[in-house]
Every structure is written in C-alpha cells, then in structure tokens.
N, C-alpha and C positions, 0 to 999 in steps of 0.2 A: 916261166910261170910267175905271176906278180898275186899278191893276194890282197882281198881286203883287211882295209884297218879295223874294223868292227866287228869278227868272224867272233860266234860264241860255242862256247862246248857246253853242253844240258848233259851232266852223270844222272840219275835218278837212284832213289836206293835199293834199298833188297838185302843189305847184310852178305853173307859173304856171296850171293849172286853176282856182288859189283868186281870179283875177276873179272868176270867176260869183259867188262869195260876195259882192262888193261891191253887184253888180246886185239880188241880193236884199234885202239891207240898204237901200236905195237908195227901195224899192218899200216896203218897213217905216217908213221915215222918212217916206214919201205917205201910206202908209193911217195912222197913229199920227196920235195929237192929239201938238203939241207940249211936250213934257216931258223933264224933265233926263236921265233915262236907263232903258229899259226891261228893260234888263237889269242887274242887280246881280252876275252871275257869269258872269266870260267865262273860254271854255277851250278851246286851241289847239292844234293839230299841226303843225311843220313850216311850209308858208306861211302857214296857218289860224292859229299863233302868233306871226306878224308883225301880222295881221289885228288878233287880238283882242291885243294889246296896244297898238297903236295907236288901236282904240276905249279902252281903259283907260285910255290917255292924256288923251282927250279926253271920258270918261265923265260930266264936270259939265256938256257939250250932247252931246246923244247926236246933232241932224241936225247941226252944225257939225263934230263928227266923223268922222259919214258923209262927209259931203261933202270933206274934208280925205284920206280913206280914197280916196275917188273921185280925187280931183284924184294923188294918188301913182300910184294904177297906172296916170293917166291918161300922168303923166309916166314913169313906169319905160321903161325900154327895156332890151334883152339885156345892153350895156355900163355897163349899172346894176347887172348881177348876176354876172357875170362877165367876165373876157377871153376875146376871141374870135379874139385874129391869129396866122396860121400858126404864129408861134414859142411862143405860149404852149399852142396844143393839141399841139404836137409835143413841148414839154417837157414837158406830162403824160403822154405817152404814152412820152416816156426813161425816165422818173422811174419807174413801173410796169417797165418792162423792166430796168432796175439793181437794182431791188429785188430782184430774180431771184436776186442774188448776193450779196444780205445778207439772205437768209432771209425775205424779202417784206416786209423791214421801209426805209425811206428815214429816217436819221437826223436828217436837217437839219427835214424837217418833215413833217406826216401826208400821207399817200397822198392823191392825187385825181388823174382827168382834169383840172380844171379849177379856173380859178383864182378863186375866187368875193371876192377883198379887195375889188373894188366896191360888192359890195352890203354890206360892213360901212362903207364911208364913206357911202353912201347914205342907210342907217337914223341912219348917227351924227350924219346932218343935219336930216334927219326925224322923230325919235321922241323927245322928252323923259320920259326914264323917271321922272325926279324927280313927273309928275305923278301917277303911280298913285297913293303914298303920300298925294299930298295929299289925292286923293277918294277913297281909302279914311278918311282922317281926318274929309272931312266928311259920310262915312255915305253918299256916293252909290256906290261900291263895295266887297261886301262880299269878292271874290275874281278876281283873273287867275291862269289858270295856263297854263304852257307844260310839252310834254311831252318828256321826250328819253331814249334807248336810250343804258343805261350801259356799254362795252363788257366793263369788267371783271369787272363783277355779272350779265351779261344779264338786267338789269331795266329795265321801264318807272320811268320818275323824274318825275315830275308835279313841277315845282317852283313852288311858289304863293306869293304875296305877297297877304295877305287880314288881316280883321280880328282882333283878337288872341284870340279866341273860338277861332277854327280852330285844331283838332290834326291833327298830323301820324297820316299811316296806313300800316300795313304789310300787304300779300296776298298772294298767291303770286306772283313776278316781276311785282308791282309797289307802287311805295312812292308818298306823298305828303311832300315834304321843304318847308318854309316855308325862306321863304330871299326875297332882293330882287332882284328882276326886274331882270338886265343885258342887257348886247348880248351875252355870253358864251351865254349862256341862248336867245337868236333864234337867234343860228348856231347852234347845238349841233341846236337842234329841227329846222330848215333841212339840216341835213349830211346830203345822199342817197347814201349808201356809194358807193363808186369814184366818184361825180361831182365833189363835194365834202369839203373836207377835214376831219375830226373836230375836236372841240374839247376842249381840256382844263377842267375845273370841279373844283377841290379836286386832290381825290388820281387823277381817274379821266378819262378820255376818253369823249366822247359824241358819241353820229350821230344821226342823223335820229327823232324821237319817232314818226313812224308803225311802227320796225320792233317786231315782237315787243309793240306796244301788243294786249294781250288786249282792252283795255276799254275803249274812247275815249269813253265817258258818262260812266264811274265818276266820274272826277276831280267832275264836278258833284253827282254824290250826295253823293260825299264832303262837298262842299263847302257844302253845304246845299240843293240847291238841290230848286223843289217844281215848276217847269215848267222845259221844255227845249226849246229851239228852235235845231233842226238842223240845217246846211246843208251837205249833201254834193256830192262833182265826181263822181258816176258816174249814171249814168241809169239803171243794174242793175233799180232796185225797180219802173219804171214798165215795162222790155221783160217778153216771157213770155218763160218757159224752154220752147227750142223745141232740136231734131235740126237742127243745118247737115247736110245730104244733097247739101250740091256738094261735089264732091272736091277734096279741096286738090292744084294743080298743083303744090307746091313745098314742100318742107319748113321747119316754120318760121327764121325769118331771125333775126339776132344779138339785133336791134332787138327782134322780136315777142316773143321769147324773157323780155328784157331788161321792157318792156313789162307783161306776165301778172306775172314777179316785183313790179314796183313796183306795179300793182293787188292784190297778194296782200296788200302793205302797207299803201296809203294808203287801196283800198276796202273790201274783202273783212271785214275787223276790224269796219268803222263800222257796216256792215250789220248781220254776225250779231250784235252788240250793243245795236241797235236793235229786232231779231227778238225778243232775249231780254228786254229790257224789255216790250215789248206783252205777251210771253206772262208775265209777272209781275204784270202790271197784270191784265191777264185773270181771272188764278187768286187774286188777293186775295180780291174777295165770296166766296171759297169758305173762306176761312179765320177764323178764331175771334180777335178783340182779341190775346188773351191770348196764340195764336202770333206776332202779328202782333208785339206790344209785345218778347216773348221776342227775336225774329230781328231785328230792327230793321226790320220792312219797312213799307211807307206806298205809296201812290200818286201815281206821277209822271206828269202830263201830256205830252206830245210833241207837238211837232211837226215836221214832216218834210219840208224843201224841196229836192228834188234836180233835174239837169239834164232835161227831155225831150227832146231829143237828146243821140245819141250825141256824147262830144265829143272821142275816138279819130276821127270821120270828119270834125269842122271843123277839129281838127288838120295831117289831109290836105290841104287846103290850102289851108293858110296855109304851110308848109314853105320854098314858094321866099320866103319874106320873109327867111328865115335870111342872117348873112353866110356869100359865098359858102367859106369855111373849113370852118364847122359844117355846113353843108348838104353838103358833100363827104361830111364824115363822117359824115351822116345816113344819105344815099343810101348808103353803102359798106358801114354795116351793116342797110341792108332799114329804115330808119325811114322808109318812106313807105307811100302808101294802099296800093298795087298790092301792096306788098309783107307787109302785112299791120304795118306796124312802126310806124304813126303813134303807138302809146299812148305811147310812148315822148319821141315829139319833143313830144308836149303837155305834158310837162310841164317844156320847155326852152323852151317858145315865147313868149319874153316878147315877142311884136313886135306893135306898135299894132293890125293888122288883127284878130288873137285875141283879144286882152283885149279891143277894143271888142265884137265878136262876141257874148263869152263874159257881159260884164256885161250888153250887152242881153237876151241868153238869161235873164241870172241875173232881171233885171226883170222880163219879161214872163211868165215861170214864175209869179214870185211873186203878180202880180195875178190870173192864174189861181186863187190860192188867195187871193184876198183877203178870202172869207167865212172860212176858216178861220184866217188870221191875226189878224182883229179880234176873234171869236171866241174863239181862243188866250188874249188878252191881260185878256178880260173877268173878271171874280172872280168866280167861283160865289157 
C-alpha cells in the first residue's frame, strides 16, 4: 500500500465531542500498515485544533502519536479545562453583570462564564510545539493549520506553519496568515464566545475558529492538499430529513436555544462545505482542461467519517457526572435530555464516562468503513 504525498486530515470542533475524532484515528492506526505518517496536512477547528496539532507534534510516528492523542483524553478531565467551584462560576457570572455598566466591556480581562487557565497549563505540559518545525524540516509535514474568528476583521484567520513553498491567501472573510504555531493560537481557536475567554494575537482579539468559518476544507486546498479525510461530531449526514409531528410541550429552554447556535457553528459550515465539494468533483468531467487550468480547479478525493449516533442524546446522560456546581446550572438552563438542551452540555462534558463512550463510537464507526478507508489511502 503506497500513499499519497498530499493526504489531509479536516478535525472540525465541538468541544469535548472532538473524542470521537480520537476513536477514529485509533481504527486508522489498525487498518494502516505501519508508517511515519499518513497524513502530510493537518487542519483544525477549535478542539479539532488541539487534536491536529498534537498529531503534528508527533507527525514523525503517526500510531505513537495516536496513541499519545489517546492517552491525553484518556487523562483529561473537566478540571483540566476549566474551574468548576461555586465561586469561580458565580464570578463569571458578576463579571457579565458589571459589564452592564461599562458598556459590556470588563477592563481587567475578556469576558467569559468560565475560567479555562487549566487547560492552558495542561497543553503547556502536553504539546511540544518546537516539534512541528522540526518534521516539517524533515519532509514528514508539509502543513498544520489552526483556525480562529478575528473579532475586529470578522474574518476566518487560518494560521498555518508549513513548508516554505506555502503562500499565504486572501477570500472573502477569510485569510491564510503563516506565522508559528503557539499555545496563543490553540486558545484562540478553543475560545467559544461567552464560555471562554478571547485571546489577543498581534493587534487583534480572537474567539473560537468555527464561528463565521464559511469554509472548513478550504484551508487544506489551499494548502495543497489532493485527498481529505474528514471527521466530523454530528450524525446530520447519516439521519433523513424527516417533519417532528409531536408537539413540543414547552417552548424552547436557554440551553436548547444555546445548543442550535453552537451547531450553526461547529456543524452546519462543515456540512455544506463538504456538499459543495462533491458537487465540484461531480461537475469536473463536464469541463474542458483549459477551464479547469484557467479557474485552478482539480479533483479532491474525500473522505467522510461522522458519528452514527446522535451524540446530543449520549450527552443526556452522561450529564449527572458533572460537578454538582455546573450541573446546577445545567439543569437551571433546560441543558438536559427532557428538556431538549443536551447539545449544549456535550460540548462541556469532559467526564470519563463520554469521552470513553464517544472514542468508542468514534472506533467502531470507523471499522464500519474499513473498505473505504484502505481504499481512500490506496494510489490510483
């Protein structure tokens, strides 16, 4: 089995949904012959940007990396990502109410519910950034990118460390900036508005890279890449589109509300831009060299690994694992099953019982497609 040089991996985010992305990787590492690394272009969103820069890190063994990727979330826990006692969610919640009186702005530091400095000592224990450069130097990586929403451009910001080949691109609200892969960079892409606090990078402040991301493939086009290999946290492309014809008893809750917004961001984008690619690839043989050379266009392979189950309902429960703080103010804004507001808590639910849940799901998905995985990797 020979593979291509150009093969890219798409994480997408979701907060702690992006398990599942380990359990596939995990099933990648079994069906693959063993080799240094089968991907040469990793590119990230938000949790899916911790993911893929920790394989970048460890890109010169791609299964020791797996498994190093595995052993972290195996270790994560909630108080690895943020504080969770009484007085720190009450002072997020002063912190929002005083802002009230200085124009919605809190001087001392960015706005959040919550206080996420754990999970910056956690990566700063965990991820050695210094190695990206090195295996881009020895030719085993030719790109990582992480994505992140610039607040004062309202533009997607792809920021990429890659071979010196790569130029930088500009599109409508969104750009590709080369620059070197910091821990500034993970939190930034990580910052889920009001949960988490923004980051500053240069001149400008930055949230979470799923919001206002138009294009969550592009960066890999851009970046050369001739296959893509997908892994998304929603199960959208596998349910049909069918009429709910039960009546809703209650209108919807803070949570639910809360919930559909963060799917509008982390899934909704990955989707129709994975819709739009097929229908690109589709419509090529109908086109002549000569448009094809003119527009820059080419055919990109895909491939497409998402949850089969929903995972708004294993969310539900896992819920009472929360400490009993956050689960207060789970339950107080309708984040639970009955109340329609789990999507919400899934993506705060770093607690052992989900993430194992969630990677096995992500496994056994993936053997399900284990003809089209090996498949995928083979070289025409």
């Amino acid at each position: 089995m020979t593979f291509q040089a150009n093969n890219a991996l798409v994480l997408s985010g979701g907060g702690a949904r992006a398990a599942y992305q380990v359990g596939v990787l995990l099933a990648v590492k079994e069906l693959l012959p063993p080799q240094s690394n089968p991907f040469s272009i990793l590119v990230g969103t938000s949790a899916g940007a911790i993911n893929s820069v920790s394989l970048a890190c460890n890109s010169h063994d791609f299964p020791a990396g797996v498994d190093e990727l595995n052993y972290l979330w195996q270790e994560l826990t909630i108080d690895h990502v943020f504080r969770t006692s009484w007085s720190d969610l009450l002072s997020g919640i002063y912190r929002f109410g005083r802002s009230f009186f200085h124009e919605g702005v809190d001087f001392h530091r960015p706005l959040s519910l919550l206080d996420n400095s754990p999970l910056n000592a956690f990566l700063k224990a965990n991820v050695d950034f210094a190695q990206i450069q090195k295996n881009i130097d020895r030719g085993i990586l030719r790109a990582v990118s992480v994505s992140a929403l610039g607040y004062s451009s309202s533009t997607s910001v792809n920021f990429f460390q890659g071979s010196e080949d790569l130029q930088q691109w500009e599109r409508f609200r969104r750009v590709g900036r080369a620059t070197t892969i910091g821990m500034e960079h993970l939190l930034a892409s990580s910052a889920i508005p009001w949960l988490f606090p923004t980051v500053r990078i240069g001149q400008e402040y930055y949230a979470d890279g799923a919001m206002r991301q138009l294009a969550p493939i592009s960066p890999a086009l851009h970046l050369g890449a001739d296959r893509i290999f997908i892994i998304g946290v929603s199960g959208n492309r596998q349910a049909h589109t069918r009429t709910n014809k039960t009546p809703s008893r209650h209108p919807p809750s803070m949570a639910q509300m809360s919930g559909h917004l963060l799917n509008s961001a982390f899934v909704d984008s990955m989707e129709a831009d994975i819709e739009h690619l097929d229908l690109v690839n589709n419509l090529l043989p109908q086109v002549s060299s000569e448009v094809r050379e003119a527009l820059e266009l080419r055919p990109v392979k895909s491939l497409v690994i998402s949850p089969s189950k929903a995972i708004d309902k294993i969310a539900g429960r896992h819920v009472r694992y929360l400490p009993k703080s956050l689960r207060f103010f789970m339950r107080s804004s309708g984040a639970t099953a009955h109340r329609g507001g789990s999507v919400l808590s899934s993506y705060l639910l770093f607690v052992k019982p989900f993430i194992d849940e969630l990677i096995e799901l992500g496994f056994q998905d993936a053997m399900w497609e284990k003809e089209a995985i090996e498949q995928f990797f083979l070289e025409d």
